[in-house]
C-alpha positions in Angstrom: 103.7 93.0 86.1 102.1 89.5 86.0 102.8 87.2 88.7 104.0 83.9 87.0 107.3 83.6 84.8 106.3 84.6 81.3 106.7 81.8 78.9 108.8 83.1 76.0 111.7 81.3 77.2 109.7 77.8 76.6 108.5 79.1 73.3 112.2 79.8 72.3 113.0 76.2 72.8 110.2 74.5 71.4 108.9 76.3 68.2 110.0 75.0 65.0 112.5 76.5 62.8 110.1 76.6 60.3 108.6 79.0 61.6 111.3 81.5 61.5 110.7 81.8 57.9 108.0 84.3 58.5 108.9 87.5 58.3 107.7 90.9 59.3 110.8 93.3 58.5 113.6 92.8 56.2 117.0 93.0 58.7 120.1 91.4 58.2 121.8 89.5 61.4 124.8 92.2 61.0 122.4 95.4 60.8 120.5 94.0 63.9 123.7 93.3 65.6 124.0 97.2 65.2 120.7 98.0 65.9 121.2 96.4 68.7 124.8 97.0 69.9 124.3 100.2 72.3 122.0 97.8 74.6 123.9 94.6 74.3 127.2 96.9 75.7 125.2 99.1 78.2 123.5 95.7 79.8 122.4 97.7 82.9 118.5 99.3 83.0 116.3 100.8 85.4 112.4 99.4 85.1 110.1 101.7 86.7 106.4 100.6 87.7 104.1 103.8 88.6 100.5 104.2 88.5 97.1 104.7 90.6 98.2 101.4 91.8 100.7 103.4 94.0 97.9 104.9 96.2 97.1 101.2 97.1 100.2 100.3 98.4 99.3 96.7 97.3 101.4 96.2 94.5 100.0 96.8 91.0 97.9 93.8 90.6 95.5 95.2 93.5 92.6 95.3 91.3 92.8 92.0 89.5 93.9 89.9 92.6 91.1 91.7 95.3 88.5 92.0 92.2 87.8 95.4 93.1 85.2 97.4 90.5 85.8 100.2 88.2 83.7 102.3 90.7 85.6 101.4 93.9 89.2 101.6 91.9 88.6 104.9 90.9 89.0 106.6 94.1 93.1 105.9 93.2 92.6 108.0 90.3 90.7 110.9 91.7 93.8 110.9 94.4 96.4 110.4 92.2 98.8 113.8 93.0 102.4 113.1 93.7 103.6 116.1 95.0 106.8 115.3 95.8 107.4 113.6 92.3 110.9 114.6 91.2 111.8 112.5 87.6 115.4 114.8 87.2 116.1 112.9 91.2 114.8 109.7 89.4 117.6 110.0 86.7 120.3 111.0 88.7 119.5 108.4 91.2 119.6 105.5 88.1 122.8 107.1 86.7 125.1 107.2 90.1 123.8 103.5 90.3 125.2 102.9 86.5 122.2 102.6 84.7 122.2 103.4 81.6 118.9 103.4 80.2 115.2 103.2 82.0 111.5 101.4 81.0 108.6 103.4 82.6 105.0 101.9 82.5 103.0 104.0 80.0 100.4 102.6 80.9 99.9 99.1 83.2 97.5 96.5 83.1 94.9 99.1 85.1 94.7 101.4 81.8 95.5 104.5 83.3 98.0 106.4 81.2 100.9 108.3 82.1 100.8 110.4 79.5 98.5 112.9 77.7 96.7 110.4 75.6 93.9 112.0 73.3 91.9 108.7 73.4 91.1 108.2 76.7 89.8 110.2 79.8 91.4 107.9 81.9 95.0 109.9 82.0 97.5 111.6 83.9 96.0 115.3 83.0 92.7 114.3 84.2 94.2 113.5 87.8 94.9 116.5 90.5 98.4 116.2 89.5 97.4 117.3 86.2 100.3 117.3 83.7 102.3 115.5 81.9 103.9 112.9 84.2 105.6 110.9 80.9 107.2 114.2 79.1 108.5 115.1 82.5 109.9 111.6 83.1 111.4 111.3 79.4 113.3 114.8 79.6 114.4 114.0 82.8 116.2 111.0 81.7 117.4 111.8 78.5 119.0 115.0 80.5 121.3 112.6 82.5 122.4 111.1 79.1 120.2 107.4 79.9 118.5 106.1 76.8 114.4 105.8 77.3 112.1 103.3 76.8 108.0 102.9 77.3 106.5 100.0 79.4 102.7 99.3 77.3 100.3 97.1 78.6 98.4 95.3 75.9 95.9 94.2 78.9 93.6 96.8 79.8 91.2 96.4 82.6 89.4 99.6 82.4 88.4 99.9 78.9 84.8 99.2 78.1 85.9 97.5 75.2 88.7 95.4 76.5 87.0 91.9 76.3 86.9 90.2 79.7 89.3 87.2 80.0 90.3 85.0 82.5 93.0 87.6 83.7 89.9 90.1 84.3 89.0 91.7 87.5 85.2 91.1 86.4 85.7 87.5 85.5 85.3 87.1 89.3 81.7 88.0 88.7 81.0 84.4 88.8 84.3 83.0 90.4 85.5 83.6 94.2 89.0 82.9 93.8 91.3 81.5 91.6 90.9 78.0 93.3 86.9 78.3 92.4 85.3 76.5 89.2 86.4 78.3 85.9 83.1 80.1 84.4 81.8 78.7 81.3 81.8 79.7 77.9 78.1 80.8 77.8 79.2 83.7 80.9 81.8 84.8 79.3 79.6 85.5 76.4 77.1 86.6 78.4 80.2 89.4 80.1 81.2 90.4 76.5 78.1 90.9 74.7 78.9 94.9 74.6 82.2 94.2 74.3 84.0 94.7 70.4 88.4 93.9 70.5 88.0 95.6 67.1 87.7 98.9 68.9 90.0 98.1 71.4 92.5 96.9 68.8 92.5 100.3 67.3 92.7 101.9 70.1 96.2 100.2 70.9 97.4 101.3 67.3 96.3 105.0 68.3 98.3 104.8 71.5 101.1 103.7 70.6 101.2 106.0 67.8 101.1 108.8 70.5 103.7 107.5 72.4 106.4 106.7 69.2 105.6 110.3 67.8 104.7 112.6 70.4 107.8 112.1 72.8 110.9 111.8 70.4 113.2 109.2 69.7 112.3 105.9 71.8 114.9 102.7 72.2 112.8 100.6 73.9 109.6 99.4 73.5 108.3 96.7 76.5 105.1 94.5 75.3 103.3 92.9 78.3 102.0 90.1 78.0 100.5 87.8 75.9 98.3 84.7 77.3 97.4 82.7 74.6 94.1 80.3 75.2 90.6 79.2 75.0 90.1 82.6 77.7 93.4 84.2 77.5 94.6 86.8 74.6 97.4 86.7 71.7 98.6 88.0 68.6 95.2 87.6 66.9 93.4 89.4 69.9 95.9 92.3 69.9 96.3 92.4 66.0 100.5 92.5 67.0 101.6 91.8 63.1 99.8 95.4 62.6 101.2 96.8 65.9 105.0 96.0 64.8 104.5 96.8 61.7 103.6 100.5 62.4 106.6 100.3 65.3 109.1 99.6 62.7 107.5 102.5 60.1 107.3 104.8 62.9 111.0 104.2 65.3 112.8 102.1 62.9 115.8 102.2 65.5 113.7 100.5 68.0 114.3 97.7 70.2 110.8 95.8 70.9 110.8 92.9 73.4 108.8 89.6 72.8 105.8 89.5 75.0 103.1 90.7 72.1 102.9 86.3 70.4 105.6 86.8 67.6 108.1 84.7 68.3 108.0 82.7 65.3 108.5 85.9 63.3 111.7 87.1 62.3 111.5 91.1 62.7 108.5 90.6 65.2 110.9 91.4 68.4 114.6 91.8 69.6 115.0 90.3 72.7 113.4 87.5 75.2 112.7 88.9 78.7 112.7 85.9 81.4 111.4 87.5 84.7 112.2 87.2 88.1 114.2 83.9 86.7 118.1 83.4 86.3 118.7 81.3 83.4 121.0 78.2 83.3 122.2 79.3 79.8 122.4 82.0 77.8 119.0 81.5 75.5 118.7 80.4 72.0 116.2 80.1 69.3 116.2 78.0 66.7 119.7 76.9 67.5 120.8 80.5 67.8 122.0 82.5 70.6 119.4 85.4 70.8 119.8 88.6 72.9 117.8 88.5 76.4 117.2 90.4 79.6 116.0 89.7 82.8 113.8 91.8 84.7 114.0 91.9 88.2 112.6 93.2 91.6 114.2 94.4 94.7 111.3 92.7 96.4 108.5 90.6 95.6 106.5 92.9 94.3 106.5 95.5 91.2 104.4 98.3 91.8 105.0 100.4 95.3 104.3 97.5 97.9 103.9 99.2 101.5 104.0 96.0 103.6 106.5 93.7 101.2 109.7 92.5 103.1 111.0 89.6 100.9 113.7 92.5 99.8 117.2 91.1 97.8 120.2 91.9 99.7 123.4 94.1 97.7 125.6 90.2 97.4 122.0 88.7 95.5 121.9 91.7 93.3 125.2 91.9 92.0 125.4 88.1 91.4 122.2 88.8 89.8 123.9 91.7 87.7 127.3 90.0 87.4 125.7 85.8 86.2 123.7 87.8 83.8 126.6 89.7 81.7 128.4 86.2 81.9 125.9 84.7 79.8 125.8 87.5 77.5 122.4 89.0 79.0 121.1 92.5 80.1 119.6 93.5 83.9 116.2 95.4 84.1 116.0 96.2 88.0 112.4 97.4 88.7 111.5 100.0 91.9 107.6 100.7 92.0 107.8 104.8 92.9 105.1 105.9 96.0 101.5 107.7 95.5 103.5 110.5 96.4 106.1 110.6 93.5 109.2 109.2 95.3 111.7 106.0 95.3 111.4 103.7 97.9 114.1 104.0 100.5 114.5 100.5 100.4 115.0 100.8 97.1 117.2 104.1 97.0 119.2 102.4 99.5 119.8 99.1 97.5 120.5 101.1 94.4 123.3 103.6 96.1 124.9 100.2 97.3 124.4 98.9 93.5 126.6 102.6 92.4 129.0 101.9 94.8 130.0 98.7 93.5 129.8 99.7 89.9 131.9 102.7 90.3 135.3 101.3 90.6 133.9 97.7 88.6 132.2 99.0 86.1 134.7 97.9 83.6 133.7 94.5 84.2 129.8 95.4 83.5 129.9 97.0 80.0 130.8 95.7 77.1 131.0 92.4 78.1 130.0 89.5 77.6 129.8 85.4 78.1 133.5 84.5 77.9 135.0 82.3 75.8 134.9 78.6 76.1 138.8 78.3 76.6 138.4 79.9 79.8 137.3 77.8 82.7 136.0 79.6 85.9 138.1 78.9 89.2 135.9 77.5 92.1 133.4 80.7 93.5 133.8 82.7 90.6 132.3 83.9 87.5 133.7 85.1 84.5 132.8 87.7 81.8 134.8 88.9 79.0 135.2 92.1 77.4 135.6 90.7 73.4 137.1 94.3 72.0 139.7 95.1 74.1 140.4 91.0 75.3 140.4 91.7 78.7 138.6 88.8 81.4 137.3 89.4 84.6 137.1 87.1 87.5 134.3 87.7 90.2 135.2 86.5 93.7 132.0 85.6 95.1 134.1 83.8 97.8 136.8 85.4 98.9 140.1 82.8 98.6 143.1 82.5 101.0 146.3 84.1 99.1 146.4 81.7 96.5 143.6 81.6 93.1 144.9 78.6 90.5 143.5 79.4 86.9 143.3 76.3 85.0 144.9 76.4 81.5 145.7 79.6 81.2 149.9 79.5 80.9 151.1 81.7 78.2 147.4 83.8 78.1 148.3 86.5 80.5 150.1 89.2 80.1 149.0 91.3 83.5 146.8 91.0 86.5 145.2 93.4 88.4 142.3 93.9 91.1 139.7 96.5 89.1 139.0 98.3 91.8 142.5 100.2 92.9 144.6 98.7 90.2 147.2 97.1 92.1 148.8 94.4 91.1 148.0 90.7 91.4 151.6 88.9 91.0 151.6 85.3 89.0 153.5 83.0 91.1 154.3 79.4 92.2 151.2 78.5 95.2 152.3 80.0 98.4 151.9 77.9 101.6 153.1 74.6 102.6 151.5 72.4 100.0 150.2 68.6 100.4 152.4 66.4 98.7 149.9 65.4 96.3 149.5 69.0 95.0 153.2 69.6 95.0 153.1 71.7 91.9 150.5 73.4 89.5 149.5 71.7 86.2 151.9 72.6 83.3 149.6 74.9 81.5 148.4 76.6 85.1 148.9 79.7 86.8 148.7 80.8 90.3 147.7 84.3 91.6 148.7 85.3 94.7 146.5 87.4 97.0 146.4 89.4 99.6 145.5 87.4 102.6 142.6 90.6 103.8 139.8 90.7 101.2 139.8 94.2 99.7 136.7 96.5 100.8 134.5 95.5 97.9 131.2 93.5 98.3 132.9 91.3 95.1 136.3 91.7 94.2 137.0 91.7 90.5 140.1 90.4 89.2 141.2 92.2 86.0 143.2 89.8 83.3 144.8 91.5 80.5 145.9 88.7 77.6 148.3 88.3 75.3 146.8 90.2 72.2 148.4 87.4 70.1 145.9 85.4 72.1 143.3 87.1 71.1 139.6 85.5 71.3 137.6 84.9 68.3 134.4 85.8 70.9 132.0 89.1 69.9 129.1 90.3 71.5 126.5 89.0 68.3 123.7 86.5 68.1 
């Protein structure tokens, strides 16, 4: 996974709504909304970054950022046999922490393939571990009921045919460091002269086809990246009108992210991915709300990291989880699996804290969504709103003393109700001596009275039930 925050999110603001008129695939708004409507209500995934990489222990950049050869980089591959690799401990491990889906890198920017691809030697099967690691992964998961999805690198710095750009290990050939003097046209010609993208273009097409027919029904499809430039690569370079076009023919049920330079086109991608970034709003395009996920690490790296400490605490990634949902976005939490085949303890740790949370708040999690503007979050607290059964849930990121004042809402509620025991939050008059200048609550205000102890949650979730004849005109739709 690239370093920098990928720039869809500017393109969503700044491309014209012209544009949008190109199309790719015939959809209606509604049929997407249904396309779409399993994801937008499970918002929880697990990302999972695993290759040669591993054996490094450097994070799965290694060979770009240290510009280390094809010949010195393969010594990951011929070592590459994770005994103690376990996918059916994978699932269960994303399921107790309630996942429910996962993204696995197919293949990363290093080219080597998780899967038994029949155009390329670089592969899984050709590795002392020898099978399968992708089939293994995908029954795993679908065993334990989570929906699966592919990670595919468009970049490819193995391939002989993969042109060398400005993101290439080899464009250090006449560059020190990112900080040196770019190289100049006339050596990048000169590094390309054997070089065809045709071939390489085709050899995406055959891949993917592999991976959309050979393993089942897919959900998700994750594009990375495009880099558009005088050096870099887009849609042209990776033909993408061609790719999507043969992902909607062959998983028309698909959901395909937005990395691959189609923005402007409608039926070119689902869903904008801002990464390791928390948005300020929930993103729009074209004046529209559109559906988006973040995806995230426990650390500061994505592949298996030996030496990172710059790890999340459980508060950070539940605000991360909860902020999210309450503007009407999807998590993708990422742990970068050993050489040897297993999770992190770091991360095993972080996600059993993650399950321990969401098991008695879960309610709060799926099917929700952004609440409605009539409701205005107390101090310390964020909202999210379940739209089908009109329910809102209050977050205490701060835990308050006995009383919480909810402005406006006389009349809305009909009960009240910590999520995680049910017991019952009464709505009374502030308790306390009060200052003469807060004497009383405003007339349309209510005041719920706590108990002084915060409950043993990380973040207490206050459950409001409303008056159905209150109901919220609010859906989960774009």
């Amino acid at each position: 996974m690239k370093k920098i925050i990928f720039l869809s999110m500017l393109c969503l603001a700044f491309i014209s709504s012209n544009a949008q008129q190109k199309k790719i695939w015939d959809e209606t708004d509604q049929e997407k909304n249904e396309r779409l409507a399993w994801w937008t209500n499970d918002r929880f995934g697990l990302f999972i970054h695993w290759g040669t990489y591993s054996l490094a222990g450097r994070g799965e950049w290694v060979k770009e950022r240290e510009r280390i050869t094809d010949e010195t980089y393969q010594k990951y591959f011929d070592n590459f046999n994770p005994d103690l690799y376990n996918p059916v401990k994978w699932a269960k491990l994303a399921k107790a922490a309630g996942m429910k889906y996962a993204v696995i890198t197919a293949k990363h920017h290093e080219g080597f393939t998780l899967f038994d691809s029949k155009y390329t030697d670089y592969k899984v099967t050709n590795t002392p571990y020898g099978k399968d690691a992708l089939k293994e992964w995908v029954d795993a998961f679908r065993a334990e009921g989570l929906k699966i999805g592919f990670y595919y690198s468009l970049v490819d710095w193995h391939h002989p045919e993969y042109t060398i750009d400005e993101r290439h290990p080899q464009s250090a050939k006449f560059v020190s460091s990112r900080l040196a003097t770019p190289i100049s046209d006339e050596e990048y010609r000169e590094l390309n002269k054997d070089r065809d993208m045709n071939i390489y273009r085709e050899y995406l097409k055959n891949q993917l086809t592999e991976l959309l027919t050979n393993y089942g029904k897919v959900d998700i499809l994750f594009f990375d990246f495009s880099f558009p430039g005088e050096h870099g690569k887009g849609k042209e370079d990776w033909g993408s009108i061609e790719l999507i076009k043969l992902i909607r023919k062959l998983q028309p049920e698909i959901i395909v992210n937005d990395r691959h330079d189609l923005i402007e086109y409608a039926g070119g991608w689902d869903y904008t991915t801002p990464e390791q970034f928390k948005v300020k709003q929930w993103p729009t395009y074209d004046g529209k709300r559109v559906p988006w996920e973040t995806n995230q690490t426990f650390s500061g790296s994505w592949g298996y990291n030996r030496d990172e400490l710059t790890w999340k605490d459980n508060k950070m990634l539940l605000v991360l989880l909860i902020e999210s949902v309450s503007k009407g976005g999807n998590v993708l939490l990422n742990v970068g699996p050993t050489g040897r085949g297993t999770i992190d303890y770091r991360a095993e740790n972080a996600l059993l804290k993650i399950g321990d949370w969401m098991k008695y708040n879960e309610r709060s999690i799926y099917g929700c969504t952004q609440a409605p503007d009539e409701f205005e979050a107390p101090d310390n607290t964020i909202l999210t709103y379940n739209p089908t059964i009109n329910r809102l849930y209050i977050h205490l990121l701060d835990y308050p003393m006995k009383n919480l004042t909810i402005k406006g809402m006389k009349g809305k509620v009909k009960y009240a109700q910590f999520l995680h025991d049910m017991s019952e939050i009464k709505i009374t008059e502030p308790y306390g001596y009060i200052p003469l200048s807060d004497n009383k609550l405003a007339e349309q205000d209510i005041n719920l009275l706590l108990p002084l102890n915060k409950p043993n949650v990380e973040i207490p979730v206050i459950e409001i039930i409303l008056n159905t004849e209150k109901e919220s005109s609010a859906k989960i739709q774009y």
